[in-house]
C-alpha positions as CSV (number, residue, x, y, z in Angstrom):
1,X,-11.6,-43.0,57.7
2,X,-15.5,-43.4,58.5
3,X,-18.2,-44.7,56.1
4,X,-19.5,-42.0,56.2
5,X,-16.5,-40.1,54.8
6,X,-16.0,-42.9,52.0
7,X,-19.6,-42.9,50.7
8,X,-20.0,-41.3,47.3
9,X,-22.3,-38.0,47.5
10,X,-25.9,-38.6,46.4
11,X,-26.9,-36.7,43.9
12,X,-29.7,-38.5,42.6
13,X,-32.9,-36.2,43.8
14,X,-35.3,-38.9,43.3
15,X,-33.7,-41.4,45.9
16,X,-33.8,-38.0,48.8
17,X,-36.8,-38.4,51.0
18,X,-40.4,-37.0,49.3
19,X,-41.3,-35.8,52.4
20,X,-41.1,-32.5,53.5
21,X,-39.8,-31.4,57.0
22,X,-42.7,-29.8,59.4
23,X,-42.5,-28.5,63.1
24,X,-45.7,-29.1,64.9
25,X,-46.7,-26.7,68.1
26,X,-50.2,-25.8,69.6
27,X,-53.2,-28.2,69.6
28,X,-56.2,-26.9,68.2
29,X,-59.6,-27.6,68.3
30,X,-63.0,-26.2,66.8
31,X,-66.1,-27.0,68.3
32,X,-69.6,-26.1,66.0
33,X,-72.4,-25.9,68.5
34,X,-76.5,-25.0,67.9
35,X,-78.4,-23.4,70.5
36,X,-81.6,-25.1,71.5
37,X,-83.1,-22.0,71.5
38,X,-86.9,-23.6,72.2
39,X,-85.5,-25.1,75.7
40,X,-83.2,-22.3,76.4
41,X,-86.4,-19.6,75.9
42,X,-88.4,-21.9,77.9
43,X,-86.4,-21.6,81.2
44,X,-87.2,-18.5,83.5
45,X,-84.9,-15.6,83.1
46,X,-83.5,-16.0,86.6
47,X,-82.7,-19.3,85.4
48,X,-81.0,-18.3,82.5
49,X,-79.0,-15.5,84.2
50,X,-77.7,-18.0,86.5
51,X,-76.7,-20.3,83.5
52,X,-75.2,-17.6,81.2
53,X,-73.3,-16.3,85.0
54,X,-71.3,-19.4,85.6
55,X,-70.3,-19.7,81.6
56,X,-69.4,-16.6,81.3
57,X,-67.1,-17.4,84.3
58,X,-65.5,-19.9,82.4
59,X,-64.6,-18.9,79.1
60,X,-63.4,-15.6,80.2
61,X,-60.7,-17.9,82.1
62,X,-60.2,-19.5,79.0
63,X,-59.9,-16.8,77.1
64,X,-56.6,-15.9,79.4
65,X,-55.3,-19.4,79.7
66,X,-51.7,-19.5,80.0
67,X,-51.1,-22.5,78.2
68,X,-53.3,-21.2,75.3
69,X,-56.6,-19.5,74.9
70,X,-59.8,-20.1,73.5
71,X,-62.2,-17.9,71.9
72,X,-66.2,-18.1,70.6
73,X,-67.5,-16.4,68.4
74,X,-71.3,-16.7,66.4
75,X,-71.6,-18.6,63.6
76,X,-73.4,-16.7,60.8
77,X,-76.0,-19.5,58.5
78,X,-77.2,-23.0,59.1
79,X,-74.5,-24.8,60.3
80,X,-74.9,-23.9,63.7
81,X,-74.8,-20.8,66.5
82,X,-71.3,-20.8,68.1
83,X,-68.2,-21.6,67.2
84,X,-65.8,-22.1,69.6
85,X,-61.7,-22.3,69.4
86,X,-59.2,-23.7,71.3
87,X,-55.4,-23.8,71.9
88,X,-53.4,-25.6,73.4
89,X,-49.9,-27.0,74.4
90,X,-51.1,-31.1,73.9
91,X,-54.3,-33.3,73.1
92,X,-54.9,-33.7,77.0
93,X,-55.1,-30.1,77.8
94,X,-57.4,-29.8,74.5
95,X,-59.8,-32.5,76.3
96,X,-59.5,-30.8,79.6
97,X,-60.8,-28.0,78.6
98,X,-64.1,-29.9,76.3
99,X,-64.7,-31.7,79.3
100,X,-65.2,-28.1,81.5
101,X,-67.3,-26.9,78.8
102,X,-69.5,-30.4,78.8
103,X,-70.0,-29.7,82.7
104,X,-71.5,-26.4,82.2
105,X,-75.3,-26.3,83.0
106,X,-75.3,-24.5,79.6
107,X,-74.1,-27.5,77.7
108,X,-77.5,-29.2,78.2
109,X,-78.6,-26.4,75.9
110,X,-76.1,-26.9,73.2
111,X,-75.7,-29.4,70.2
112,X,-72.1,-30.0,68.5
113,X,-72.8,-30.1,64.6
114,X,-69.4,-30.6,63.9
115,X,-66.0,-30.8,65.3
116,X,-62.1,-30.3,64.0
117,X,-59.1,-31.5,65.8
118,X,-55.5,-30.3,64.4
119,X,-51.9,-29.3,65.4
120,X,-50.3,-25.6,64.5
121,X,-47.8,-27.1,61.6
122,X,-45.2,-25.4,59.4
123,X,-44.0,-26.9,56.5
124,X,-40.4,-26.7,55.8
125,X,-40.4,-27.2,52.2
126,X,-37.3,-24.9,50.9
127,X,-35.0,-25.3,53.9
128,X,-35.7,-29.6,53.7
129,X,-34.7,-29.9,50.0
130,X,-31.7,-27.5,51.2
131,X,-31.4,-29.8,54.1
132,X,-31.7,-33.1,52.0
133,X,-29.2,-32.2,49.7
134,X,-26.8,-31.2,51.6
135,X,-26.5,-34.3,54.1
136,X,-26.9,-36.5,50.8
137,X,-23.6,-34.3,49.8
138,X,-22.1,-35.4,52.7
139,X,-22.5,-38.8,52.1
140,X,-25.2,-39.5,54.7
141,X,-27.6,-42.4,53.8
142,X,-31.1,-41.0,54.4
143,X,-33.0,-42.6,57.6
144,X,-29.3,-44.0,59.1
145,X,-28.6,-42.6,62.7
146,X,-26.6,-39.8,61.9
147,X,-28.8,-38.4,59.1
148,X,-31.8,-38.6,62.0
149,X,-29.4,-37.0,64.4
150,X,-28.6,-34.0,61.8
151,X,-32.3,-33.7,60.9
152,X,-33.5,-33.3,64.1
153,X,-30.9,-30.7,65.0
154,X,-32.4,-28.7,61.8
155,X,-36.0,-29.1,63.3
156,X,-34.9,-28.4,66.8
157,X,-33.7,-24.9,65.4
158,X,-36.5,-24.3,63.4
159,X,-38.8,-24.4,66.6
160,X,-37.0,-22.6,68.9
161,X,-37.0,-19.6,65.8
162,X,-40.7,-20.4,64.9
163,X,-42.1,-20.9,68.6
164,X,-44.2,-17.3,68.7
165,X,-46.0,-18.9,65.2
166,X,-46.0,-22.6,66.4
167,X,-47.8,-21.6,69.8
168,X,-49.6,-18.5,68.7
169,X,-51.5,-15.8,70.9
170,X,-55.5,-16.2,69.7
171,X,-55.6,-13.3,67.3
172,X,-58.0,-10.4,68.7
173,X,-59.5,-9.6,65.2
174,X,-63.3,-9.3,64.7
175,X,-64.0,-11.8,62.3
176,X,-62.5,-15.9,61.7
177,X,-62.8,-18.1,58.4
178,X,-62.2,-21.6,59.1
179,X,-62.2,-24.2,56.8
180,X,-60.4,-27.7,55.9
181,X,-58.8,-28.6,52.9
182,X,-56.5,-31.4,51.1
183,X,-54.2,-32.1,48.2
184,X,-55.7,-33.8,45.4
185,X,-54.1,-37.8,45.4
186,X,-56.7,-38.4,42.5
187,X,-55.8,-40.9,39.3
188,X,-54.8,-37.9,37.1
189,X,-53.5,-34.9,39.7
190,X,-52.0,-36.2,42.6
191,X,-50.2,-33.6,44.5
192,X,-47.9,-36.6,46.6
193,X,-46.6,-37.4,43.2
194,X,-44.6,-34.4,42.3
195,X,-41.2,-34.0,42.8
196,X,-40.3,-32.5,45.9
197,X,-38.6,-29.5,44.4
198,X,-41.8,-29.0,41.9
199,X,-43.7,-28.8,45.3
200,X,-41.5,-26.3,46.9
201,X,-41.8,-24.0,43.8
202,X,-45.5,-24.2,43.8
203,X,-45.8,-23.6,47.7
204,X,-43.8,-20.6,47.5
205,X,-45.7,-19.1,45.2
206,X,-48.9,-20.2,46.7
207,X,-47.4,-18.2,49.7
208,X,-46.4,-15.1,48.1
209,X,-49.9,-14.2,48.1
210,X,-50.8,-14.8,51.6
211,X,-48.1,-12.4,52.4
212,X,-49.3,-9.1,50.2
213,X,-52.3,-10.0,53.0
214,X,-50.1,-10.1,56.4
215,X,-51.4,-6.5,57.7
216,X,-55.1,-7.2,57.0
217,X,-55.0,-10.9,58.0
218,X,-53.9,-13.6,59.9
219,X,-54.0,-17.1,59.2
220,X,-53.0,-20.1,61.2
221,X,-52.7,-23.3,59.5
222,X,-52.8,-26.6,61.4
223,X,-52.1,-30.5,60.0
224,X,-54.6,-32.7,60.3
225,X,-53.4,-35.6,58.5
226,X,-54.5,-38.7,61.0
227,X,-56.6,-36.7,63.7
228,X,-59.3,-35.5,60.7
229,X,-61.3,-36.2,57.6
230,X,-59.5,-33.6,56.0
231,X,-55.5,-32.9,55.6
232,X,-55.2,-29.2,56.9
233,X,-57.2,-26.6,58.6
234,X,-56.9,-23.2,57.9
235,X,-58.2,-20.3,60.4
236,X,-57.9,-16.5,58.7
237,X,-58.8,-13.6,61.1
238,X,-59.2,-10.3,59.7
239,X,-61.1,-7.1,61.1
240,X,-63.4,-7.1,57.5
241,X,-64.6,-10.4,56.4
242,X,-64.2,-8.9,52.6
243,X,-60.8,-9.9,53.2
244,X,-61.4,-13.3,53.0
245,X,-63.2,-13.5,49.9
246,X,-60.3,-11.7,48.6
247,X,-57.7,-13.6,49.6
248,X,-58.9,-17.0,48.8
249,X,-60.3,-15.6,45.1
250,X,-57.0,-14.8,44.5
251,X,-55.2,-18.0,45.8
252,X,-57.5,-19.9,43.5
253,X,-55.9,-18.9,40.2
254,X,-52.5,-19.7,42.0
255,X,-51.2,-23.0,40.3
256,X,-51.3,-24.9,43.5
257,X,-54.7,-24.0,44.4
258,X,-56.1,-24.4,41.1
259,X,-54.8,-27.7,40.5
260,X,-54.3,-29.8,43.8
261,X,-56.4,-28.0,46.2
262,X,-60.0,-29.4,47.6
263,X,-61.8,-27.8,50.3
264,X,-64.3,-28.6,52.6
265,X,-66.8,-26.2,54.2
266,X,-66.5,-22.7,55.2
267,X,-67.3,-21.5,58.7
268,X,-67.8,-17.5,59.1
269,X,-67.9,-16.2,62.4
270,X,-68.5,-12.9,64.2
271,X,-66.3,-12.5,67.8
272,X,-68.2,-13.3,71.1
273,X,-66.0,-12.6,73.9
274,X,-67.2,-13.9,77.4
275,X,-69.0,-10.7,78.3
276,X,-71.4,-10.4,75.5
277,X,-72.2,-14.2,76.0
278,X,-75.4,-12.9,77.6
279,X,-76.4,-10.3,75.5
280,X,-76.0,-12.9,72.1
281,X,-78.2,-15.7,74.2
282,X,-80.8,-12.9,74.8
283,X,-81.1,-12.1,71.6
C-alpha cells in the first residue's frame, strides 16, 4: 500500500492551511484624472473639436473591446473630473490600453490624481475548509504533490463555473462606487488571526447582505494584495446612487465589517459614455 493510504487522517484544524482558496480573472484598473480646464478653455473650439473627435474614437473602441471593456464616467467632488475603468484579460493588455490613452492629444490636458491596479478575485472560503478537510481525511499532507495536484483540480473547476463573474461584462448601470479596503492585522483585531472556519462564518454572513441587493446592484470585487496600498477594491454599480449608501450602512453593523474592516476613500461617479465625452468637456 501507498503512504498516502497508510497516513493517519488529520483532524487537527489548526495544522490545515489558514489560507483560503481564490480564483483570480480580469485585470482591472482605475485611473482618477482632473481636467485642466484653464488650458483646455484656452484652445480654440476647432481645436478642441478635433481633440474631443479623435478620443471619442478611442474609448468608444474601448468600450467594445473584446478582451474586456473600459468605461469613464465623471467624478462628482474634489478628487478629480473623470474616472476611468478598465478590464482586462492580463497586466500587459491593462498597460496597452494606458499607453493609448497617454498618446491622445487630450492627455496633455489631463492630470491622474490617483490610480488603482487589482485582479477580479473570488474567495473560496466554504468550499476550501470543505476542500481542506477532506484531502487531510485522506491522508494527504498539505503542500506535498498530490495535495497541489488535488487543489488545483478544485480551482480549475471553480473557474471554468465562475468564468462569466471572474471576466465580467462592464455593467451598463448609471452610477459606480469604488473604493479600497483591508482587514484589520492591528495588535488587538487582527482578521489573519482567526481561525479559518471563524472566517468563513463571518464572510457568509457578511455576504448574505450583499445578496438582498443583487437586483439593484452589482459589485465586483478585485484583490489587491501586492499590486496596491490597499488589500481589495470594491466597484458597486447601481442605477440610484442611494443604493450605495444603503448597502454599505447596512454592511457596517455586520460583524465582519464592524470589526476587521478599514476603508479608504470613496469615488462617486456619474456614466460618461464615448459620445457625451464632448458635451461633458463643454460644459
Amino acid at each position: 500500500m501507498s503512504a498516502i493510504s497508510n497516513a493517519p487522517p488529520n483532524t487537527d484544524t489548526h495544522s490545515l492551511p489558514p489560507v483560503p482558496l481564490t480564483i483570480e480573472g480580469a485585470s482591472v484598473l482605475h485611473q482618477m484624472l482632473r481636467v485642466r480646464w484653464t488650458a483646455w478653455k484656452a484652445l480654440p473650439p476647432g481645436q478642441r473639436s478635433e481633440i474631443v473627435e479623435e478620443a471619442q474614437g478611442v474609448l468608444a473602441e474601448m468600450e467594445n473591446n473584446s478582451s474586456g471593456s473600459s468605461a469613464a464616467f465623471s467624478l462628482l467632488g474634489h478628487k478629480g473630473d473623470l474616472i476611468l475603468v478598465h478590464f482586462r484579460r492580463s497586466f500587459d493588455e491593462l498597460s496597452q490600453a494606458e499607453l493609448r490613452l497617454a498618446k491622445l492629444k487630450l492627455s496633455e490636458y489631463l492630470e491622474t490624481t490617483t490610480s488603482y491596479l487589482s485582479v477580479v478575485e473570488l474567495g473560496l472560503y466554504e468550499s476550501s475548509l470543505k476542500t481542506y478537510n477532506t484531502l487531510s481525511e485522506r491522508g494527504l499532507t498539505p503542500f506535498s504533490p498530490e495535495w497541489n495536484a488535488e487543489i488545483e483540480d478544485v480551482l480549475a473547476r471553480q473557474r471554468e463555473a465562475m468564468a462569466p463573474r471572474l471576466f465580467p461584462e462592464m455593467p451598463p448601470h448609471k452610477y459606480l462606487c469604488f473604493y479600497p479596503m483591508d482587514r484589520k492585522r492591528g495588535e488587538s483585531k487582527n482578521w489573519y488571526q482567526l481561525p479559518m472556519a471563524e472566517r468563513q462564518r463571518q464572510m457568509h454572513e457578511h455576504g448574505m447582505i450583499g445578496r438582498r441587493y443583487a437586483g439593484a446592484v452589482k459589485q465586483i470585487i478585485s484583490g489587491s494584495i501586492g499590486f496596491d496600498d490597499w488589500e481589495w477594491g470594491v466597484d458597486l454599480f447601481a442605477d440610484d446612487p442611494l443604493v450605495f449608501k444603503r448597502l454599505i450602512y447596512e454592511m457596517r453593523f455586520d460583524e465582519v465589517s464592524a470589526v476587521y474592516a478599514l476603508f479608504g476613500s470613496f469615488f462617486i461617479g456619474i456614466r460618461c459614455p464615448a459620445w457625451e465625452l464632448g458635451s461633458y468637456l463643454s460644459a
